[in-house]
N, C-alpha and C positions, 0 to 999 in steps of 0.2 A: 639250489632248488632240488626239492625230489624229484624219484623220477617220473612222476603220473606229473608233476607241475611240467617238466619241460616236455614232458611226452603231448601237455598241451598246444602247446606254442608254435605254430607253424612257422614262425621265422623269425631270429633274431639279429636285432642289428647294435652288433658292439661302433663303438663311435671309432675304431682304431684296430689293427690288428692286434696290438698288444694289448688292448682289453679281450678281446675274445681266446687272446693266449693263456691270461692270468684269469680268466673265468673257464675255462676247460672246454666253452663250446667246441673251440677246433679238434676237441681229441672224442667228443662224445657222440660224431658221426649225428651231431646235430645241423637243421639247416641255419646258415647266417650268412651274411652280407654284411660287410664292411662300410658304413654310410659317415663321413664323420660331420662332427659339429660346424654350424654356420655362424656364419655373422651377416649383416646389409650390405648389399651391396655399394651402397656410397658412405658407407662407414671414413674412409679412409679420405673423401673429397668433400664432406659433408663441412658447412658454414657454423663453424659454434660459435655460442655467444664467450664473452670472455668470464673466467671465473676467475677471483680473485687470488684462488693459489697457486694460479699463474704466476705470478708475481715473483713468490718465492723459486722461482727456477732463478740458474745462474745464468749470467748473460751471455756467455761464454761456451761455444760447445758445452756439449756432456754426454758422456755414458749412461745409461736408463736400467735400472730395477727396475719391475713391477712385479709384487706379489706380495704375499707373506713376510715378512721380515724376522725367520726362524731356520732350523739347520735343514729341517723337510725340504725348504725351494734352495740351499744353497747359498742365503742370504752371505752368511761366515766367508763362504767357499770365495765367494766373489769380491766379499770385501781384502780376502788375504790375498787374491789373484792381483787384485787393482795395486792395493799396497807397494805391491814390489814393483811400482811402472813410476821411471822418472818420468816427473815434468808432464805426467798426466792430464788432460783436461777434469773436471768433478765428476763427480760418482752420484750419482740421485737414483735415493733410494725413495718408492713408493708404495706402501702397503701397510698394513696393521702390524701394529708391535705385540710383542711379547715380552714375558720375563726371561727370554734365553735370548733377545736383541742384541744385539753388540751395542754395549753401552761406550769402549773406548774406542772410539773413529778416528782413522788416521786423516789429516788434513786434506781437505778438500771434497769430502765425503759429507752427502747429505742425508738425512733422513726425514720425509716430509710426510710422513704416517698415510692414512685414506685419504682417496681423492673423490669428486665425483666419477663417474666412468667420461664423463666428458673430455672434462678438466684430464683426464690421461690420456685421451687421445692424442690430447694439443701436446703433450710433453712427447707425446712418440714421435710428433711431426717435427717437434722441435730440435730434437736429441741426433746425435751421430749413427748410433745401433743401441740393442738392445742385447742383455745379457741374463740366460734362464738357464743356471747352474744348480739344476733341481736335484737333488738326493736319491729320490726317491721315482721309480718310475711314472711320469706322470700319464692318468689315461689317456688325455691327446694336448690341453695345451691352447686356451681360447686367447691368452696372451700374446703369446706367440703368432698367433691370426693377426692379431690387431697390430701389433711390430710390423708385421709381411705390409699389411694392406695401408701403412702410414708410409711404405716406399721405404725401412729400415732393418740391413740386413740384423739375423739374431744371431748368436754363440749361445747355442743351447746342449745339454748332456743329452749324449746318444743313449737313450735310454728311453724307454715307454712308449709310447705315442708323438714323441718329439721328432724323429726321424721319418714318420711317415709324413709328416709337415716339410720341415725345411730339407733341403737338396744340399749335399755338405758340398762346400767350395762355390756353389750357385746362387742360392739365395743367404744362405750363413755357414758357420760352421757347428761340424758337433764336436764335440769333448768327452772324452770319459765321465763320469757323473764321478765328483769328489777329486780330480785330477787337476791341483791349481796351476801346475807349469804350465800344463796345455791351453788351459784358460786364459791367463795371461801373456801364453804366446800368441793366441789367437786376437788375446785386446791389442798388442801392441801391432800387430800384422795389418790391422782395420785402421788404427790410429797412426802408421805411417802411411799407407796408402789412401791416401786421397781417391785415384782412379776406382781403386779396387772397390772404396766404401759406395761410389755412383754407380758400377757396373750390377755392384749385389743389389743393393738398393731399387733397382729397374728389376732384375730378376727377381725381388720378392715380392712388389706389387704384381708382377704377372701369377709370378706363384699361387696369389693370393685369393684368384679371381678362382681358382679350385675348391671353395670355400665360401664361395658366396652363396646368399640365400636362392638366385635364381640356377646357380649350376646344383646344388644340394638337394632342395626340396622334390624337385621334380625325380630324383634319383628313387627319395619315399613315398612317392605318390606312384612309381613304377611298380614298387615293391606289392603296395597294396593291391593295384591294380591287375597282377598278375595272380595274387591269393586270391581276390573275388573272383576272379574269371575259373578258378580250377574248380 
């Protein structure tokens, strides 16, 4: 923006502080407030109907993707992290492909392209954790919301707006972004502790509740309320 546009704006609200980092508000002694993205609040207890690619889940624990299926979210990163884990539960990947998709999957790796947003909810409730090995800093991470609030800890890269979500060692862990030992130290850490996956698991649904539309909204109804009043 130039500077008579932001010389406009009486107040902006990055969804993260790493978006207000990577946009220069914080350096240009401009006003902002950090509000970030919501979801429903019974997102996570909410009754769905069944969708049929339900089905295609394994019956069997599993590890959970969601997103993109490209180097951007880390897709590679996760699939080469899993790779090196004996005797793994499956890998279920969900999201749009690409032509830079990993076409040669190592056994027990899924790839079950777009889902509805429902139909993923039900696999996050289904799933052990979730895993968001994103490349690229991402601005906050609504995925990762939906992991937390389905009661499943994430291994997500310390990077972006991913660290102002999850509490590392609390609700998940973070990793280096592109760092696959750590990644798969982290899968394997989740997948022999049993305790450890229920205790995150409890601390991510609390987590989650930071995020909901009734703690969120009222944050930018504050905001506005305090601009009209000046």
């Amino acid at each position: 923006m130039g500077f008579a546009e932001r010389a406009a704006v009486d107040m902006f609200l990055p969804v993260s502080e790493a978006v207000a980092e990577g946009n220069g508000v914080c350096h240009k002694n401009l006003n902002y407030r950090v509000i970030p993205n919501f979801i429903a609040d019974d997102m996570g207890t909410r009754q769905y109907e069944h969708f049929p690619e339900l089905d295609q889940l394994p019956t069997e624990p599993f590890i959970l993707f969601v997103g993109d299926l490209n180097s951007t979210k880390g897709v590679d990163i996760g699939i080469e992290a899993y790779a090196g884990l004996p005797d793994a539960p499956p890998l279920v990947l969900i999201g749009r492909e690409f032509p830079e998709t990993p076409k040669d999957l190592p056994p027990n790796v899924y790839i079950l392209k777009s889902w509805p947003h429902d139909a993923v909810m039900q696999a996050f409730q289904r799933s052990l954790f979730t895993i968001a090995p994103s490349r690229w800093p991402e601005p906050f991470g609504i995925v990762v919301i939906e992991a937390l609030i389905s009661g499943r800890p994430v291994i997500a890269s310390d990077s972006g707006g991913l660290p102002e979500i999850i509490v590392n060692g609390e609700s998940g862990f973070l990793v280096p972004p592109g760092d696959v030992e750590a990644l798969r130290n982290r899968i394997r850490l989740l997948l022999e502790d049993a305790e450890c996956r229920v205790q995150m698991g409890r601390a991510a649904a609390k987590r989650a509740t930071n995020f909901y539309t009734s703690a969120v909204v009222p944050q930018i109804e504050q905001v506005y309320s305090q601009l009209l009043s000046e």
